[in-house]
BAMISE-417720 format. One line per 4 residues: number of its first residue (from 1); their letters; for each residue x, y, z of N, C-alpha, C, CB. Coordinates in Angstrom, 2 decimals. Glycine has a CB too. Layout:
BEGIN
NUM = a = X Y Z X Y Z X Y Z X Y Z ~ ...
This chain:
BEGIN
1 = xxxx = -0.91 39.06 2.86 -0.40 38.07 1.92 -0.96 36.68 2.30 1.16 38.06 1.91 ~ -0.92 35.87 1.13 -1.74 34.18 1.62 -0.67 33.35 1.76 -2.88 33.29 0.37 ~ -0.89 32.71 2.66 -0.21 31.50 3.02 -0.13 30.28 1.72 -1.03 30.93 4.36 ~ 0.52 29.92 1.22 0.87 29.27 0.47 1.12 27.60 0.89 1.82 29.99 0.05
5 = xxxx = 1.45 27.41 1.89 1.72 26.26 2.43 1.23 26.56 3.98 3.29 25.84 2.18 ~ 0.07 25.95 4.53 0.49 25.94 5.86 0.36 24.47 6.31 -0.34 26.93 6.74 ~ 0.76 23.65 7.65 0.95 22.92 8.33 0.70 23.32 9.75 1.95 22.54 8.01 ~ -0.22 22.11 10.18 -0.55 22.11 11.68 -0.69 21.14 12.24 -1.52 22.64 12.03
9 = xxxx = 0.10 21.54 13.42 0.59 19.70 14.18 0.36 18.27 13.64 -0.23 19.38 15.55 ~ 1.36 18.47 12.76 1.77 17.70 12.15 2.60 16.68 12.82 2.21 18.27 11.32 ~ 2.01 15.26 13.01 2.44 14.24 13.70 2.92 12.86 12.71 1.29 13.96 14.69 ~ 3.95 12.53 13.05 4.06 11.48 12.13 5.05 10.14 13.12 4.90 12.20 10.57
13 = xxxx = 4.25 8.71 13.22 4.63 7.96 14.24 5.21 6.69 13.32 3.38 7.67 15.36 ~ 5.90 6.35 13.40 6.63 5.08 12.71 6.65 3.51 13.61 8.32 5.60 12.48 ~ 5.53 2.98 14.04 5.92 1.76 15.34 5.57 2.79 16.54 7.97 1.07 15.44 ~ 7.22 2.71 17.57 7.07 3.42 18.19 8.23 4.63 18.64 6.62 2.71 18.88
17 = xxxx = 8.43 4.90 16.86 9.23 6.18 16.88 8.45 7.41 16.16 10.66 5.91 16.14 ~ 8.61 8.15 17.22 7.97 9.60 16.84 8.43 10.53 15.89 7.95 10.38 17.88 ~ 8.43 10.40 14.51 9.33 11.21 13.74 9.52 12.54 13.37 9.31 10.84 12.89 ~ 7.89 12.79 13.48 7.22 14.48 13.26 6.36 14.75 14.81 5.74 14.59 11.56
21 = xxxx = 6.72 15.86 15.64 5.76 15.58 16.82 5.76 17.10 16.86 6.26 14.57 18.34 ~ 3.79 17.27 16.34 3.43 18.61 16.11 4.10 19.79 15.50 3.19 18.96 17.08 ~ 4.38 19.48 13.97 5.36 20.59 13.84 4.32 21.60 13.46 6.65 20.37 12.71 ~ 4.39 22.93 13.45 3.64 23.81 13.12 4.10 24.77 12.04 3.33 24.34 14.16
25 = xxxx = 3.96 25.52 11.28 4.48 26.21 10.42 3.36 26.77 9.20 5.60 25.38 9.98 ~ 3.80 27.93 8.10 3.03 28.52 7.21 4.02 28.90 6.44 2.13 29.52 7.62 ~ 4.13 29.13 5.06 5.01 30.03 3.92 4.34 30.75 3.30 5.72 29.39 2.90 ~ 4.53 32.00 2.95 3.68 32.59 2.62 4.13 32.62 0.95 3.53 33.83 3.51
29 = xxxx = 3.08 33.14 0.22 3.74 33.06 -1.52 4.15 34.37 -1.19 2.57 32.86 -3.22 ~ 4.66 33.49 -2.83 6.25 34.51 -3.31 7.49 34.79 -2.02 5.63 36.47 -3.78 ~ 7.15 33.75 -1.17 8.99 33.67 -0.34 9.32 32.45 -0.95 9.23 33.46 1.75 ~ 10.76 32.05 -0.71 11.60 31.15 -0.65 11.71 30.42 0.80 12.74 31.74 -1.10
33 = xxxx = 11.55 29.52 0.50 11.46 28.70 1.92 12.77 27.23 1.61 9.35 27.97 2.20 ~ 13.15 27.57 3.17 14.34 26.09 3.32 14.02 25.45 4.58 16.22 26.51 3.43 ~ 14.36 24.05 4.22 13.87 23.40 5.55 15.15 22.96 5.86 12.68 22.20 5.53 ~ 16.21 23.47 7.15 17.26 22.71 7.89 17.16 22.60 9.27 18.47 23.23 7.67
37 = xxxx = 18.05 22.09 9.24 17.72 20.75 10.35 19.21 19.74 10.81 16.43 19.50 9.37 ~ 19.09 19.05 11.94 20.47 17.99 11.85 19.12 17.04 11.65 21.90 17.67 13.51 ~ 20.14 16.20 11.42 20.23 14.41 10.39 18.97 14.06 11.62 22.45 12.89 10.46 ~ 17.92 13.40 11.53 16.93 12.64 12.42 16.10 13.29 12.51 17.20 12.22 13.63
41 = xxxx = 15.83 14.85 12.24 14.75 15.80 13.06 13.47 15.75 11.98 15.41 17.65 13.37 ~ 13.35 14.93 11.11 12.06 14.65 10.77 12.11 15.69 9.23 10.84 15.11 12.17 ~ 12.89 16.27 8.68 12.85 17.51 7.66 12.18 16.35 6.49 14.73 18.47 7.20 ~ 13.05 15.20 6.29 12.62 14.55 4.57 11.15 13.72 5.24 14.25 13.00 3.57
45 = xxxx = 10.61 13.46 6.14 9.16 12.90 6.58 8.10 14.23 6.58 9.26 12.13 8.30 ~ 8.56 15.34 6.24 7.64 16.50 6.52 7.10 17.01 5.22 8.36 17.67 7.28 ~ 8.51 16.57 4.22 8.61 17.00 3.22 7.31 16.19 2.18 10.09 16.87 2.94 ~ 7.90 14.73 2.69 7.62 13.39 2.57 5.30 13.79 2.75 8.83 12.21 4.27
49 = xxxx = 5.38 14.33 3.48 4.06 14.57 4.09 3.32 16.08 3.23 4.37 14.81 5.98 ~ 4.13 16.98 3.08 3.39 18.39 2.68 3.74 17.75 0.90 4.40 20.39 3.43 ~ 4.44 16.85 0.20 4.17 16.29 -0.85 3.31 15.18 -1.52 4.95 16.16 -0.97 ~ 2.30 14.93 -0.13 1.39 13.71 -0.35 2.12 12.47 -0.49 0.53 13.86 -1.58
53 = xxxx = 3.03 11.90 -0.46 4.05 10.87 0.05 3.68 10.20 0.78 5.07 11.19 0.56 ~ 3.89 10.92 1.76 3.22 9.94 3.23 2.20 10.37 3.67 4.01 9.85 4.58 ~ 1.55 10.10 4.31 -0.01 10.09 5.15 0.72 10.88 6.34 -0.89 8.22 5.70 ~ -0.05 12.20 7.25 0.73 12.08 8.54 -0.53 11.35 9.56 1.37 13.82 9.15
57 = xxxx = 0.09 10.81 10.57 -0.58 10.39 11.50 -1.88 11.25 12.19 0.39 10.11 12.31 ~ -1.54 12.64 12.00 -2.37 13.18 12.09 -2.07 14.72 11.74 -2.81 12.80 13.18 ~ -2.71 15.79 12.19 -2.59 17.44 11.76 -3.24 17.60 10.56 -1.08 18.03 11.52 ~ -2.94 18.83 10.07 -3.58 19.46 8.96 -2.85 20.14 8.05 -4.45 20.25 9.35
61 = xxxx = -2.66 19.81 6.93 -1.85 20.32 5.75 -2.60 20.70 4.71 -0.93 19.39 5.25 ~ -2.67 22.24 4.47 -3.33 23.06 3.14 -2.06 23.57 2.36 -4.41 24.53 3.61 ~ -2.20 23.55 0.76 -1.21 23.79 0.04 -2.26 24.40 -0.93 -0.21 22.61 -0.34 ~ -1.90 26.21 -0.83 -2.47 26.90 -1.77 -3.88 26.69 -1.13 -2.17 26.42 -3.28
65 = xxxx = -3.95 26.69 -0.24 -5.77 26.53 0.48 -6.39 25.52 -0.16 -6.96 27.92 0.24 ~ -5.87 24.58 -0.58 -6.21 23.33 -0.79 -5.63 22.20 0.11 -5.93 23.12 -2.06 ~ -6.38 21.33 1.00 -6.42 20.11 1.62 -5.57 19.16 0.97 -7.71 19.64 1.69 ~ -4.56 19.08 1.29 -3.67 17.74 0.67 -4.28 16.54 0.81 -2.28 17.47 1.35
69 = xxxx = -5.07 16.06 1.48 -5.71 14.63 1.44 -7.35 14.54 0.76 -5.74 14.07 3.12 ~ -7.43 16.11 0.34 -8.42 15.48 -1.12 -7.86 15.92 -2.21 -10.06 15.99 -1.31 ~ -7.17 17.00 -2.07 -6.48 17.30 -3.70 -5.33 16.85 -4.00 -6.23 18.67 -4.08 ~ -5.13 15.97 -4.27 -3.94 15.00 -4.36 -3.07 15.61 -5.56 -4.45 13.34 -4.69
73 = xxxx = -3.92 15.60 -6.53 -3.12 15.93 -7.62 -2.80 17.37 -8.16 -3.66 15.29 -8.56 ~ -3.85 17.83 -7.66 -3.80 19.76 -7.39 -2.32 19.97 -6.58 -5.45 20.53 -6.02 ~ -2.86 19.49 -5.33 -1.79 19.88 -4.52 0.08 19.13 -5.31 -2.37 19.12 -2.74 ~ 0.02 17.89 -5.57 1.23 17.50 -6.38 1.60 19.01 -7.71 0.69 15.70 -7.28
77 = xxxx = 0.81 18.88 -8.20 1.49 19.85 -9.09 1.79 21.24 -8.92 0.90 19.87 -10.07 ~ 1.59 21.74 -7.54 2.19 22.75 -7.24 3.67 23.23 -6.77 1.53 22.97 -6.61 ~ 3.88 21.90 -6.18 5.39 21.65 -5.90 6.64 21.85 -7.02 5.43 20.20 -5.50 ~ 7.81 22.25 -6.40 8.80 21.95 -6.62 10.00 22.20 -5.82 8.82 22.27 -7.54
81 = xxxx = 10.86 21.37 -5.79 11.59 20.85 -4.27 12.89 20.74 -5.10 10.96 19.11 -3.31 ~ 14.06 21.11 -4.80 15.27 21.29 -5.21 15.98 20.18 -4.02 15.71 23.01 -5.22 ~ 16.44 19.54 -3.90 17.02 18.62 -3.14 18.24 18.95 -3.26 16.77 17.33 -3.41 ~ 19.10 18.19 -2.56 20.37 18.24 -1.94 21.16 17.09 -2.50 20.27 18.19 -0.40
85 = xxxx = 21.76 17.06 -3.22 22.87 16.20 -3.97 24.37 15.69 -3.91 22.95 16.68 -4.85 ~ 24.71 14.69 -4.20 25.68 14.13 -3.90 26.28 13.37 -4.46 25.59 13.81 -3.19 ~ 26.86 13.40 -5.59 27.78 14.13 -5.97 26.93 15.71 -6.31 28.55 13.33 -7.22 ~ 27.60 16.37 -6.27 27.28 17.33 -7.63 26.47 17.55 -8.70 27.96 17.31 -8.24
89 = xxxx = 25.67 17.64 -9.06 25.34 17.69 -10.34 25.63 18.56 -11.44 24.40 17.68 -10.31 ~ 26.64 18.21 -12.01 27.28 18.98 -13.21 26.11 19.29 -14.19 28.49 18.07 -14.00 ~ 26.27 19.88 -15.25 25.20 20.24 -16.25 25.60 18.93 -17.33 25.36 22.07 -16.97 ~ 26.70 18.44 -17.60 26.78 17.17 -18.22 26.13 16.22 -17.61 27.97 16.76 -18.37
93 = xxxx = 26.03 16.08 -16.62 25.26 15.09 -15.75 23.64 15.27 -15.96 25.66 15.35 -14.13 ~ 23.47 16.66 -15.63 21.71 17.12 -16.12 21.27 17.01 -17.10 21.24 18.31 -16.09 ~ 22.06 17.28 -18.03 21.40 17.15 -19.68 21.58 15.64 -20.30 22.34 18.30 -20.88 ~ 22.23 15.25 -19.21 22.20 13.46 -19.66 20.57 12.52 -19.71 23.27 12.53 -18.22
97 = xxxx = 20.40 13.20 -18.32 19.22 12.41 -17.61 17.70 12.60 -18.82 18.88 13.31 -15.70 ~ 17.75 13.52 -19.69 16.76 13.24 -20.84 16.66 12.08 -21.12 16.99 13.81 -21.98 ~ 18.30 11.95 -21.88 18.30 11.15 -22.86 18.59 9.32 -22.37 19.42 11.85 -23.80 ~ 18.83 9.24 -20.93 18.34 8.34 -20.05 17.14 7.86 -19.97 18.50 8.68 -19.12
101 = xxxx = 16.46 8.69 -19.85 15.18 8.74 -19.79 14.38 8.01 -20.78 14.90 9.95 -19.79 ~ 14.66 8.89 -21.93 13.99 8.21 -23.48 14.79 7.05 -23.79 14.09 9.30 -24.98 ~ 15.99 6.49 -23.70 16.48 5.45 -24.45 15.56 4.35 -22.86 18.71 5.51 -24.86 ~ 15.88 4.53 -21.55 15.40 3.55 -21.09 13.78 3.22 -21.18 15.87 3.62 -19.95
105 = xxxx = 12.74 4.28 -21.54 11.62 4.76 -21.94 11.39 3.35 -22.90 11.72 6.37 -22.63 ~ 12.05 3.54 -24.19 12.38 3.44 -25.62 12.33 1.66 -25.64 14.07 4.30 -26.09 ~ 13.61 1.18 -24.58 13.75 0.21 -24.14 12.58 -1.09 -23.42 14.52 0.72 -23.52 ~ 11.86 -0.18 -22.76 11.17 -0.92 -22.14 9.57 -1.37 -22.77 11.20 -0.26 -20.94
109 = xxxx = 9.48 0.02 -23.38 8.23 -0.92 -24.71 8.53 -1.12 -25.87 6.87 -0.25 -25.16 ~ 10.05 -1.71 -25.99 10.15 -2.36 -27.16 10.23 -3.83 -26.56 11.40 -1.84 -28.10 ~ 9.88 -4.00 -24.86 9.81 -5.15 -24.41 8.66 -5.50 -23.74 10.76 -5.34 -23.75 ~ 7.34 -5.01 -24.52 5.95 -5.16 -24.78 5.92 -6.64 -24.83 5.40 -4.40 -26.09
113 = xxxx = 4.71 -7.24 -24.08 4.21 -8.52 -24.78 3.58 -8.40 -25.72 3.51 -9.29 -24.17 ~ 3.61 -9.40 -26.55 3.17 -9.57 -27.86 1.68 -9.43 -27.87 3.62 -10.86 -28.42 ~ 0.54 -8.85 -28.69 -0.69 -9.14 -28.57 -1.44 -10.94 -28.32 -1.07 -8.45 -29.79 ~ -1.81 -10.81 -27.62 -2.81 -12.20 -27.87 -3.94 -12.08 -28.95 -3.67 -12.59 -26.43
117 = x = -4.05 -13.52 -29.65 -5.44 -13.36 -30.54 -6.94 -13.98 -29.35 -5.22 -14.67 -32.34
């Protein structure tokens, strides 16, 4: 089976805090993969990193055997990341965020500058 995601020592330095130090890892397709962790151990900077987000300081990240730091946008659209929420997210709450979306959408180029002649 192919690796779908792999990562290799993966380093990520902030100043002089070490946030990611060599993490190593692979997912293979068609699994389900979870990343836990306690609070500090680097999980949303990794995430942050195998999503083209952040730069890591150094290592090697292939997604789908593609190089995350030339396929930027290949690699972006392969993702999808279910996050962790707080409150809740009700389905009234989900089916809101469309129409959020389009009225603030809606809103903001009806506050276009005017053409110049």
């Amino acid at each position: 089976m192919t690796s779908m995601i792999v990562a290799r020592d993966l380093v990520r330095v902030f100043g002089s805090c070490r946030a990611v130090d060599g993490v190593t890892f692979s997912v293979e397709a068609g699994s389900i993969f979870g990343f836990l962790g306690p609070n500090g151990a680097g999980k949303t900077t990794t995430i942050k990193m195998l999503t083209t987000v952040l730069q890591p300081t150094s290592g090697t990240i292939l997604i789908d055997g593609r190089d995350r730091a030339r396929d930027v946008r290949l690699v972006r659209s392969a993702f999808g990341i279910v996050p962790s929420s707080s409150p809740p997210i009700t389905w009234k709450r989900r089916n809101a965020w469309p129409t959020r979306w389009r009225s603030s959408t809606t809103e903001r180029s009806s506050r276009k500058a005017p053409p110049t002649s």
